[in-house]
C-alpha angles and dihedrals in degrees: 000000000000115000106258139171109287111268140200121221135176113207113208123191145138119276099255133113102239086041089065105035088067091047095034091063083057107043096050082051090057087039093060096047089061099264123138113235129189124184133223124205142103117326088231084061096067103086093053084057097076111223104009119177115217091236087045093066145052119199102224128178134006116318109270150106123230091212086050105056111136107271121274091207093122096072111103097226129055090220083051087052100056099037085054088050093045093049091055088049094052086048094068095039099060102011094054084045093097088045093043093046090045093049093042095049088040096056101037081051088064092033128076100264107259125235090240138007102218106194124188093234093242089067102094108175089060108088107032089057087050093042078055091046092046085238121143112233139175143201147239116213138187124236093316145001131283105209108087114267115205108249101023124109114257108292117252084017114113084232119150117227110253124185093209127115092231103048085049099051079053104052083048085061093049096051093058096036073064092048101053094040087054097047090104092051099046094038092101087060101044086057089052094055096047092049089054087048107258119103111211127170093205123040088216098067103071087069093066097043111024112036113084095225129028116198129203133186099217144060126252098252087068085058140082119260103288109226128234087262103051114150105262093211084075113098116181099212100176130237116350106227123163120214088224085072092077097059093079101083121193118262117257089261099052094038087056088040088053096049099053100103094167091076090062136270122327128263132186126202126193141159081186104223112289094065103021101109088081097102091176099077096042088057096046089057099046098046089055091061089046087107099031123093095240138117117235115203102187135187113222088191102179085343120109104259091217095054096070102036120084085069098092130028107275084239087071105023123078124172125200130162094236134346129215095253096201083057096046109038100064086067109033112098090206132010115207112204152151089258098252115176093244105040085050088048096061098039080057084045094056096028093246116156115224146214102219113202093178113210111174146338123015097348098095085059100044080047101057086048097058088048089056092042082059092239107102142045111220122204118183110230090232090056090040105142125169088231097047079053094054088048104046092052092040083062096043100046097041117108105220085042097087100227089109105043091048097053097052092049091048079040090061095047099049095051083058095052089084103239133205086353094055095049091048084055089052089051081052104054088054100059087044087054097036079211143086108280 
């Protein structure tokens, strides 16, 4: 990073994991290159933020923790599951934006006004409490954008991308039908944006017309096609990765595990820890490589480690409730996963194709961009077979089939791209400009 005036920065997210692996990565950037930095989230969320000053940090929002929610294991489907966990989730996005916008004005009013306002894009409540400050601001997002693009398919939708009018006209049909089932739901943002004087219909499209930066995690060949008029303010930075997730080693078993290439080719398997509690899916899995000569290295994440093993032999099977991915990645063949942003960053990062079960949120979308960047397989969890399972890792891990090769060479790109160091230059290079880039 250039050498630049000392700035100051508040960092505002969700408390969630995976919220703050893709700011984290940012803010220690910043944090290096002599910039103070303070971060914004639930106050339940502190402890997990090692060495946090009191001046370095604002409690915003209701106490809670988006990877701690009470289970949702007492539903009788798994499709019931996940929408009830989604819903929760939902709840705290849009219902805690009044309370995340108030405690976040109230507490930049008595502060010294920051340079930028940085806000993981699931934060709602963030800009339109900085559009009422007159305060710039900027976003982080995932592996793509949220505010609808002419021409994508429906974010958060599988959809494939499809070049043709009447798909698109479709895809535009299904954008507002979202829109107008979700009115209810977005209707606490939308009255903060008009209280801070803009009028907007869907509480995704500020972040494609009002922040000054917009970051993604990603690089442009795992996206769609970006159109002329693409907003310029997007930069596609590649993965963000932080150095400090390299520091967790694996313990002696699972080293030993990991390096033992004569039971077959390595595979990992996670829900990461927001949706993990869906056991269903981690048995389904298992139980379709019983037969195969593979090694399966899975993390349980909330999830009871002894009620998924028995599937595969204990010689190739190994369970752990998380894994230090840096250390992992370099020596899986394939990674099975929700299709979490930053699960999904770091398999890009290594060049490492991957099996997506998508279970919430965004991960059907990022999904639906690594198919068509020819690096990924998707299966939806309703259609989970134990043979679509077989197949679609027979076609990712075969070597004629392209997958591979494709991943390491948009492995090699993405490593290039600059990551979390090249988005905290761009950061920079607002606050030197005090304008949009």
């Amino acid at each position: 990073m250039a050498a630049m005036g000392r700035f100051e920065f508040v960092f505002a997210f969700q408390p969630g994991p995976g919220h703050w692996s893709r700011m984290g990565p940012i803010a220690s950037a910043l944090k290096r290159a002599g910039h103070r930095v303070v971060l914004a989230t639930s106050p339940s969320f502190r402890p997990r933020l090692d060495g946090m000053a009191d001046d370095d940090f604002i409690a915003i929002g209701p106490p809670w923790e988006e990877d701690r929610l009470p289970s949702m294991d007492r539903l009788s489907s798994l499709v019931g599951g996940l929408r009830a966990r989604g819903t929760a989730i939902n709840s705290f996005f849009f219902g805690a934006a009044r309370q995340v916008s108030a405690d976040l004005e109230r507490a930049l009013k008595a502060k010294r006004k920051p340079d930028l306002l940085v806000f993981d894009y699931t934060l709602l409540g963030g800009p339109p409490a900085a559009e009422a400050l007159g305060l710039p601001w900027a976003s982080v997002f995932g592996l793509t954008v949220p505010f609808p693009v002419p021409g994508w398919p429906p974010f958060g939708s599988h959809f494939r991308f499809s070049r043709s009018p009447s798909v698109g006209e479709r895809y535009h049909e299904i954008e507002e039908l979202i829109v107008r089932e979700n009115r209810e739901l977005y209707a606490p943002v939308r009255e903060l944006w008009r209280a801070a004087g803009r009028r907007v219909s869907d509480p995704w499209r500020p972040y494609g017309r009002f922040g000054r930066l917009a970051i993604v995690g990603s690089i442009p060949e795992c996206e769609f096609p970006l159109p002329p008029r693409f907003p310029a303010r997007v930069r596609y930075v590649g993965p963000l990765i932080g150095r400090e997730s390299a520091s967790a080693g694996l313990d002696k078993e699972a080293l030993a595990f990991v390096r033992r290439k004569e039971d077959g080719p390595l595979i990992h398997l996670t829900l990461g820890m927001t949706f993990s509690e869906t056991a269903a899916v981690l048995r389904k899995v298992s139980a379709a490589l019983l037969d195969a000569p593979v090694r399966l290295l899975v993390s349980s994440g909330n999830l009871d480690e002894d009620s998924i093993r028995g599937a595969l032999p204990s010689r190739r099977l190994l369970v752990r409730r998380t894994v230090p991915h840096m250390e992992v990645m370099p020596e899986i063949e394939l990674l099975i996963c929700q299709g979490g942003a930053g699960t999904l960053m770091k398999a890009l990062y290594f060049g490492v194709p991957s099996l997506v079960v998508p279970l919430g949120a965004e991960q059907r979308s990022n999904g639906a961009r690594f198919v068509h960047g020819g690096i990924a397989r998707m299966v939806l969890p309703g259609r989970l077979t134990a043979k679509g399972v077989r197949e679609a890792l027979g076609a990712l891990t075969d070597v004629n089939g392209g997958y591979r090769g494709r991943a390491k060479e948009m492995g090699e790109k993405a490593r290039l791209a600059g990551g979390a160091e090249a988005a905290a230059s761009l950061l920079e290079e607002v606050c030197e400009r005090g304008a949009a880039l």
